[in-house]
Every structure is written in C-alpha cells, then in structure tokens.
C-alpha positions in Angstrom: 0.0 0.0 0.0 1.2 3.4 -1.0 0.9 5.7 2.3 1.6 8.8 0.4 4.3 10.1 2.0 7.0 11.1 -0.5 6.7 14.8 0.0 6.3 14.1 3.6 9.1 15.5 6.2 8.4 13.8 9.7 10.3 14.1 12.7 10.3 11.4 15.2 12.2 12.1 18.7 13.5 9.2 20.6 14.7 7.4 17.1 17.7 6.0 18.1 16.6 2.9 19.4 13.7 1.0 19.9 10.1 1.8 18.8 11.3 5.3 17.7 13.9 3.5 15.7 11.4 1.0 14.2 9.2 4.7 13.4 11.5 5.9 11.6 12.6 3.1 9.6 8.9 2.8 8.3 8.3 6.4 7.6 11.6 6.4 5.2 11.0 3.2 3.6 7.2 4.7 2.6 9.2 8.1 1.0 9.3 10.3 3.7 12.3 12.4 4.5 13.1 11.6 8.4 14.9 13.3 10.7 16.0 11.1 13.4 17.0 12.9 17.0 19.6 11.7 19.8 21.8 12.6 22.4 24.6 10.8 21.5 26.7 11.3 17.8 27.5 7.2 17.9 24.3 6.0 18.3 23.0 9.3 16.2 25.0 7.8 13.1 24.5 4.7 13.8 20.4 4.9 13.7 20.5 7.2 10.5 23.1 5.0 8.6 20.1 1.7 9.0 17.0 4.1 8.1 18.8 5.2 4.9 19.6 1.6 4.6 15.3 0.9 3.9 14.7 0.1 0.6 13.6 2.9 -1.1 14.3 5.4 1.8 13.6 8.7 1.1 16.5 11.6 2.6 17.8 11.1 6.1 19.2 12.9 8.5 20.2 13.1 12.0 19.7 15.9 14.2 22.0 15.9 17.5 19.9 17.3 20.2 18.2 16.4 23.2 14.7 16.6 22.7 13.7 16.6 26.5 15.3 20.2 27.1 14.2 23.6 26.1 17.8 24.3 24.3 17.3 20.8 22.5 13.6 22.2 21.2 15.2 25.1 19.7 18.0 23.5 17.8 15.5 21.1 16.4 13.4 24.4 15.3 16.4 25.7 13.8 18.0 22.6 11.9 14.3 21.5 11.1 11.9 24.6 10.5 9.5 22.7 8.5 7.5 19.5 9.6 5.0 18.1 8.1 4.4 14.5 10.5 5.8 15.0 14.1 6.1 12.1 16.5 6.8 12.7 19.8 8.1 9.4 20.6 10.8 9.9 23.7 9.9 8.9 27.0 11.2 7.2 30.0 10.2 4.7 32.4 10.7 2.9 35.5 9.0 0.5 38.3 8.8 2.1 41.8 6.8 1.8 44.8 4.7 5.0 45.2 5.9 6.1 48.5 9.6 5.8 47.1 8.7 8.1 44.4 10.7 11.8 44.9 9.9 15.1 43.7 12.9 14.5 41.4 11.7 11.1 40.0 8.0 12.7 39.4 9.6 15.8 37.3 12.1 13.9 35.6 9.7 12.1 33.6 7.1 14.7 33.7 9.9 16.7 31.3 10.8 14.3 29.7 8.0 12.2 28.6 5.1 15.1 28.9 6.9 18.4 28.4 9.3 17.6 25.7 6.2 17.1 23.4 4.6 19.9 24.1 7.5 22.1 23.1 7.8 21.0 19.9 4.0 20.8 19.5 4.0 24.5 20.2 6.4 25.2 17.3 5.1 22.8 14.7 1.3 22.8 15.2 0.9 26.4 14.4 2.2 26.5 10.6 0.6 23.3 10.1 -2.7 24.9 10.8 -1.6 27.9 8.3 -0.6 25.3 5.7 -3.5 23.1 6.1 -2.1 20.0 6.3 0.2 18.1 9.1 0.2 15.0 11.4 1.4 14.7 15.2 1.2 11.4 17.2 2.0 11.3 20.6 3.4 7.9 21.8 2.1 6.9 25.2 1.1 3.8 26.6 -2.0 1.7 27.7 -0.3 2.5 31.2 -2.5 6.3 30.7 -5.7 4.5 31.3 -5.0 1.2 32.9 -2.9 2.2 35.5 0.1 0.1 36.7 0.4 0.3 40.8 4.1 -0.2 40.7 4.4 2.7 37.9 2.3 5.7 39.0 4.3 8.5 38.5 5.0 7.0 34.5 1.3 6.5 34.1 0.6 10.3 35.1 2.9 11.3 32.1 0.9 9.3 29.8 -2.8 10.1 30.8 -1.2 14.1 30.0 0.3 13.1 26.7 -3.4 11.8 25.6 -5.0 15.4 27.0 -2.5 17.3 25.3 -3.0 15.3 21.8 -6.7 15.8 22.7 -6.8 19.2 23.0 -4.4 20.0 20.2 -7.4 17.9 18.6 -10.0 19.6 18.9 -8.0 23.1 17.7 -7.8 21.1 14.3 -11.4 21.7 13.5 -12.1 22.1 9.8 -8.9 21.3 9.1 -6.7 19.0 6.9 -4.3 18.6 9.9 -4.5 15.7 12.7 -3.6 14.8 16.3 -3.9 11.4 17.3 -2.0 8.9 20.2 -0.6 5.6 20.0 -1.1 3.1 23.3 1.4 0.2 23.0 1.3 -2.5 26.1 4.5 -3.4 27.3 7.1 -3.7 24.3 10.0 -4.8 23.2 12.8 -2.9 24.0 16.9 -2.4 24.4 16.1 -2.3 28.6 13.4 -4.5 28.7 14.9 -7.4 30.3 16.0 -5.4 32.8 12.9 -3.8 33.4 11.7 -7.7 33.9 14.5 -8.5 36.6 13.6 -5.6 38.5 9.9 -6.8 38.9 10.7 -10.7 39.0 10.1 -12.9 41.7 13.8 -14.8 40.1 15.9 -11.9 38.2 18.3 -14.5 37.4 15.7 -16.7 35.0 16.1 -16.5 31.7 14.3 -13.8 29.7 11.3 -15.9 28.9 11.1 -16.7 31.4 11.0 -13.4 32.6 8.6 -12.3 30.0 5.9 -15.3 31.4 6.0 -14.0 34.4 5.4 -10.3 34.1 2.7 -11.2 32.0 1.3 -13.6 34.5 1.2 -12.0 37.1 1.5 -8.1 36.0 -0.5 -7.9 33.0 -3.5 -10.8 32.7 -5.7 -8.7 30.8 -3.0 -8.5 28.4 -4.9 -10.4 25.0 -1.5 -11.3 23.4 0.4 -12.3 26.4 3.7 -11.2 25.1 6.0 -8.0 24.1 4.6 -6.4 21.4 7.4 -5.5 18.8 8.6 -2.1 17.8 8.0 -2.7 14.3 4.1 -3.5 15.1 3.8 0.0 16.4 5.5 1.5 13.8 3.2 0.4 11.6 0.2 2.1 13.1 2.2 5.3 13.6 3.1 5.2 10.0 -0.8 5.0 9.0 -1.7 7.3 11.3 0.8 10.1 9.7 -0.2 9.1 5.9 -2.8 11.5 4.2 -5.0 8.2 4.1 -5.7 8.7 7.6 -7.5 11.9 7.1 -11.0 10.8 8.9 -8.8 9.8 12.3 -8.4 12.6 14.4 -8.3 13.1 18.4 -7.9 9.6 18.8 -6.4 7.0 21.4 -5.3 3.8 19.8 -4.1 1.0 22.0 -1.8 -1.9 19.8 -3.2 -4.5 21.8 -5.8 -5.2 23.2 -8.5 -3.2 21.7 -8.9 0.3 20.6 -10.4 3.3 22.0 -11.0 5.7 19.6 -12.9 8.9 18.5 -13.4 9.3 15.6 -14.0 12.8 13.8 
C-alpha cells in the first residue's frame, strides 16, 4: 500500500533505538524524508546509517539534540523549521513503589515524557494549521488508562500526553491537519529485560522466562500475552501520519488489546 508520503518531512524524537527507531525506519521506507534525534553522535550515526539503509528510503538525517530540554527544542526548530508529521516518541520509564517516588523522579519524567512534546508541539502545530495539512502522534502507553500500581508517577505522564494530543485535537477543527495517540502494552525494548529482573520474583531466569511471568502475574488482561514488537507499532504510527488517515483525528489507539478511539 502506498501511504503517500513522499513529499512528507516527519520528525520522530527518541529514534535511536527501539520503537522510535522502528518509526523511523517505516516512515523512510514509505518516501518520507526523516529526521532522526539523539543525544549521543554514535548511536545518532548509527540509527540514521540503518533508516537510509530501507529500501527505497527517502533523505535522512540526523539531528543531535536532546529533545527533552528547552535548548534541544530550539535546535530542532532551527536545523528542522519545516514538519509536516511530528512524533513525539521519547519517553522514559521505570517500576517504583509509590511512596519511594521523589519530587525528582515525578519531574524527571514529567519533562521528559510530557513536556518535551509539548514544546515542539507549540512550534510545529501552528504552521501546520496555516498550511493546512500536518500529522502529530503522541506515543504513550496503555499504562494512561489502565494504570500500573508499581508505575504511578510514569502512568501520570501518559494520561497528560493523551490530554494534550486531545486538546491539540480539537483546535484542528475544519482542518486537513490531525492529532492522534498511539497506546502500546508493554514492548519490546533495548532495557526491557531489565525492566523484567527488577519486577521478578527470580531476576536470574532466563528472559522468557522473565517475559511469562510479568505477563502472568503483572499484566492478565493483556490479550497477546507477550512483548509487542517495535516494528508492530511503527506500523500504526506510519498509517496514522499518511494522508490516508484523514478521517482519524483526536484519537487513542491501543496496539493490543483493543482500541479506544474517536473518531472525527
């Protein structure tokens, strides 16, 4: 299927590993020019050499700036000043009890996971409205509405990512532009395993172990009863930033599951 997106410029944040990675990889094997963002110039080159490497990529390029601060915002404005698909994809995450949490811990990923998005929102959303057309998704989790007790502080991040994408929604009326979110269950990941050990009853088993478990006992509603892949999302986000996806707006989309949409 042809998504449409060869004039396309999308910017995903958090693409050097992991579902960010597989995002960007997707969106530049459909045609679109991708910027891919980091902190680090290894991993940086690294991630942009294997999204150029997609058959039939379109241009790639990687962008060194941390997108979680207010100086990494404004490089990205300057280095990128157009974007037509924006996913705000970077986020963090960890397992604690709720009375360990500290103030630090709670704005730590508040600016990271909540803040960071909103930035870049605030630069991009505007001359998307003035052109008519644009795309932002905002990755969060299933963890924004179905609350994990061991990850409270990470699950208030991602119940403000889907007001923000709401809200940014509903500003879109009459529009050719879009704002929709993406709710993955637990996924596949560089520190998944040890996420895993740090919630395991055994942090020595093996990883499938590991994986069993955490769905057995931390996730039994889960439908699929296993790590959803990176590339699974990806595909979604790459609908949802295709001009084909034109009648989904304000939406929250879990990848497993079910979905909970609206529709405009």
């Amino acid at each position: 299927m042809d998504l449409k997106l060869n004039d396309k410029t999308a910017l995903i944040t958090g693409s050097t590993a992991g579902i960010g990675l597989e995002i960007a990889r997707k969106l530049a094997a459909e045609g679109a020019s991708v910027v891919v963002t980091g902190r680090s110039r290894a991993k940086l080159d690294q991630a942009a050499a294997l999204v150029a490497a997609e058959p039939g990529a379109g241009p790639v390029r990687g962008v060194l700036a941390d997108a979680a601060t207010a100086e990494g915002a404004e490089i990205l404005a300057r280095e990128v000043p157009r974007v037509d698909v924006l996913v705000n994809n970077l986020g963090i995450y960890e397992s604690k009890p709720f009375a360990e949490i500290a103030d630090a811990d709670w704005h730590g990923l508040f600016e990271t996971n909540v803040v960071s998005g909103a930035r870049l929102a605030q630069r991009y959303f505007p001359p998307m409205l003035d052109r008519n057309w644009g795309r932002i998704i905002f990755v969060s989790s299933e963890s924004g509405l179905v609350v994990p007790p061991d990850m409270i502080h990470y699950a208030v991040t991602k119940s403000a990512q889907l007001t923000i994408a709401r809200g940014l929604a509903q500003l879109t009326k009459g529009t050719a532009v879009t704002v929709n979110s993406v709710m993955p269950g637990p996924t596949r990941s560089e520190g998944i395993v040890d996420f895993l050990r740090s919630v395991a009853t055994d942090p020595n088993a093996a990883p499938e172990v590991l994986e069993a478990e955490f769905f057995r006992l931390h996730r039994p509603l889960s439908l699929i009863q296993r790590m959803i892949e990176p590339e699974e999302i990806a595909a979604l986000v790459a609908y949802l930033a295709s001009p084909l996806s034109a009648a989904t707006n304000g939406a929250a989309l879990r990848v497993e599951g079910g979905i909970v949409p609206t529709i405009a």
